[in-house]
C-alpha positions as CSV (number, residue, x, y, z in Angstrom):
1,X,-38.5,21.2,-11.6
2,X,-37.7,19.1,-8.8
3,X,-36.7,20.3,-5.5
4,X,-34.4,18.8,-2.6
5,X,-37.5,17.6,-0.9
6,X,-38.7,15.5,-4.7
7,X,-35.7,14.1,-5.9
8,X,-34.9,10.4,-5.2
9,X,-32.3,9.5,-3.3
10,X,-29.9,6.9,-5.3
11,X,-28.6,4.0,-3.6
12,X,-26.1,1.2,-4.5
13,X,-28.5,-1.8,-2.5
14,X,-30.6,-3.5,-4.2
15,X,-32.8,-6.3,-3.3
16,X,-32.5,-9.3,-4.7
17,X,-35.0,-11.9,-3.7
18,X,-34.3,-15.7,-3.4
19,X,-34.4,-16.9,-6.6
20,X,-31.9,-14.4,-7.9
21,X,-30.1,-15.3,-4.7
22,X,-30.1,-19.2,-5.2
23,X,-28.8,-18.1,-8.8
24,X,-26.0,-16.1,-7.5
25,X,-25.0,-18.7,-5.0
26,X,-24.7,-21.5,-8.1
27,X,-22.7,-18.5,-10.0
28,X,-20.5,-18.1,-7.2
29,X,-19.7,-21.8,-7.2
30,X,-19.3,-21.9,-10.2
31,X,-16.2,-19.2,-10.1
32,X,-14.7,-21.3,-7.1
33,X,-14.6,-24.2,-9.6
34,X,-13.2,-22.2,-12.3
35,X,-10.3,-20.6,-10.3
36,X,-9.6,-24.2,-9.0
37,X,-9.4,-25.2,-12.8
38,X,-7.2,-21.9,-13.8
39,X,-5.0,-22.8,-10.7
40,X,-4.3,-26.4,-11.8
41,X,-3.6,-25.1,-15.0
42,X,-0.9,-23.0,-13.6
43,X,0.8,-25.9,-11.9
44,X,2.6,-27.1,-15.1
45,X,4.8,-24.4,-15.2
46,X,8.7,-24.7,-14.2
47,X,9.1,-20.6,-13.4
48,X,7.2,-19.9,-10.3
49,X,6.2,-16.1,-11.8
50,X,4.3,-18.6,-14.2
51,X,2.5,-20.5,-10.7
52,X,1.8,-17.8,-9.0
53,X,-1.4,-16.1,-8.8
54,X,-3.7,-13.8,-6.5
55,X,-6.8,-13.7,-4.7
56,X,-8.7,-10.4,-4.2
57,X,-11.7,-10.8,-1.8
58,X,-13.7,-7.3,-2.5
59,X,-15.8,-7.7,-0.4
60,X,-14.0,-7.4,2.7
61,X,-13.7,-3.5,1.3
62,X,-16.7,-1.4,2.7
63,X,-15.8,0.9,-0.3
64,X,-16.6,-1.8,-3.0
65,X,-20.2,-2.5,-4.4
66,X,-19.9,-4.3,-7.2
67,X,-17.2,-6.7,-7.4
68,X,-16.7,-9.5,-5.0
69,X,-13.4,-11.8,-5.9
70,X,-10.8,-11.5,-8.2
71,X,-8.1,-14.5,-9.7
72,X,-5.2,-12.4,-11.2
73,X,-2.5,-15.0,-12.5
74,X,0.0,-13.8,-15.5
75,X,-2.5,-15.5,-17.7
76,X,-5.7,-14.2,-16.7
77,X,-8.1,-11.8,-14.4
78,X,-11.0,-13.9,-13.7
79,X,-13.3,-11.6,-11.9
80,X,-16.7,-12.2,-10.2
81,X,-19.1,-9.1,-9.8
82,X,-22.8,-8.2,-9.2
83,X,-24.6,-6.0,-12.0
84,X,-26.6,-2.9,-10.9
85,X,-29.3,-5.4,-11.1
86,X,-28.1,-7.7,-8.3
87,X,-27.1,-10.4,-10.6
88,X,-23.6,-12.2,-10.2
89,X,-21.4,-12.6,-13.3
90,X,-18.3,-14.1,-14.0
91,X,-15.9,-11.9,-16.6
92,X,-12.2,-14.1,-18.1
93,X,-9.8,-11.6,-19.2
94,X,-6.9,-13.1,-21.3
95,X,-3.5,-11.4,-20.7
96,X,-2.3,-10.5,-24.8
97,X,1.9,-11.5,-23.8
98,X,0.7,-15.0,-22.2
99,X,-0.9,-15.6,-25.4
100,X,1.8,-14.4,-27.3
101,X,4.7,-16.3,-25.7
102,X,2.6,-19.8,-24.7
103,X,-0.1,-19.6,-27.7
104,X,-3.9,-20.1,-26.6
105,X,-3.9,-23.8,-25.8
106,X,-4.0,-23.0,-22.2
107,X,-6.6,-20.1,-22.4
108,X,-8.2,-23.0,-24.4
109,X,-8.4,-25.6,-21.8
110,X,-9.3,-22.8,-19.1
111,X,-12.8,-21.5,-21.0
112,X,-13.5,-25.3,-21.7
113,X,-13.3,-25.6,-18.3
114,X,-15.4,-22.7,-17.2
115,X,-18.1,-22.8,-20.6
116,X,-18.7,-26.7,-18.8
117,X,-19.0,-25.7,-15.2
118,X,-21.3,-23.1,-16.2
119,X,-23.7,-24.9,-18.6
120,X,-26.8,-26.0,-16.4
121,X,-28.3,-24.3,-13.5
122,X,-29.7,-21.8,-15.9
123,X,-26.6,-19.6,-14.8
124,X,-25.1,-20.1,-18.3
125,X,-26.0,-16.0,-18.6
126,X,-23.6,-15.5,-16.3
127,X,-20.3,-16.6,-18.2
128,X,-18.3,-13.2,-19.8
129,X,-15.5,-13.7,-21.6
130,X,-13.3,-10.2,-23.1
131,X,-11.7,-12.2,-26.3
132,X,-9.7,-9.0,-26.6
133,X,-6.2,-9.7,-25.3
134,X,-5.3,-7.2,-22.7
135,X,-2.5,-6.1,-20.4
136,X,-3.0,-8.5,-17.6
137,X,0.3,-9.5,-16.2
138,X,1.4,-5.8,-15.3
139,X,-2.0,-5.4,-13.1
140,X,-0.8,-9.1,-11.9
141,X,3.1,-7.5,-10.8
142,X,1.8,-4.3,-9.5
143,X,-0.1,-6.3,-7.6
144,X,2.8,-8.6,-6.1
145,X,4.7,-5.7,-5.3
146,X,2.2,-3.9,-3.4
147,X,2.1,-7.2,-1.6
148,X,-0.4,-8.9,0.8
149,X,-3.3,-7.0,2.4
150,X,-6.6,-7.7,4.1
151,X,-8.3,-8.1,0.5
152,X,-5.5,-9.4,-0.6
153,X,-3.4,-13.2,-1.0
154,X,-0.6,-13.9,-2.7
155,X,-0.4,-18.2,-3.5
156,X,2.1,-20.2,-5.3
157,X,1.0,-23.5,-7.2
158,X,3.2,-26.3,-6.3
159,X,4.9,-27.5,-9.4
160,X,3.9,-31.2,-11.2
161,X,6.5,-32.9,-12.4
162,X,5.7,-35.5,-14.9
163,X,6.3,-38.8,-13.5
């Protein structure tokens, strides 16, 4: 039986030493590129609902352990978190409406994108996608309409117009 004095104290820090560290970095990069890619994806789009899309730094929040940015667009939540383990990962949800009304040609050319940003720099690992359509573009409004906070940014893509 353990008492107060024996039990072990759980904490959400963990230590990551510099290789896992130089890993992380190159996974964090490597969402940066990916959210660049979803964003110029976004840019065809006449409707500005279509353009729009937010940025959720977690951690600015003292409250938040695990996850650390967040891309919500209609389309997609592209989230980037660290595992128990200290480890960065990149998760692509696809929104199950955007699929239904635009087909998956754009989801196609957006996991393209991030399966070739991510192959090298043995952060390949770190690349999750949920193939299971979900309700993303509720999150995305709720979002919207709680508007812009410390964590959170509200952009609009600038439309391109074929020339």
């Amino acid at each position: 039986m353990k008492t107060k004095a024996t039990e072990k104290v759980k904490t959400k820090l963990v230590l990551v030493n510099t290789e896992i560290q130089q890993t992380n970095d190159a996974v964090e990069k490597a969402y940066t590129e990916i959210t660049k890619a979803a964003s110029d994806l976004l840019k065809k789009f006449e409707l500005a609902k279509y353009r729009t899309h937010l940025s959720v730094e977690h951690f600015k929040d003292p409250q938040n352990t695990n996850l650390v940015r967040e891309f919500i667009s209609f389309f997609w939540n592209i989230t980037l978190s660290n595992s128990k383990e200290g480890k960065s990962y990149i998760f692509i949800s696809i929104d199950e409406s955007g699929l239904v009304k635009f087909g998956s040609g754009l989801t196609n050319l957006l996991l393209r994108s991030a399966f070739q940003i991510t192959n090298g720099n043995d952060i390949e690992y770190s690349m999750r996608v949920n193939y299971m359509p979900m309700d993303i573009h509720n999150f995305f409004y709720k979002r919207i309409v709680e508007g812009e906070t410390d964590f959170v940014s509200i952009f609009l893509e600038d439309h391109l117009t074929k020339s």
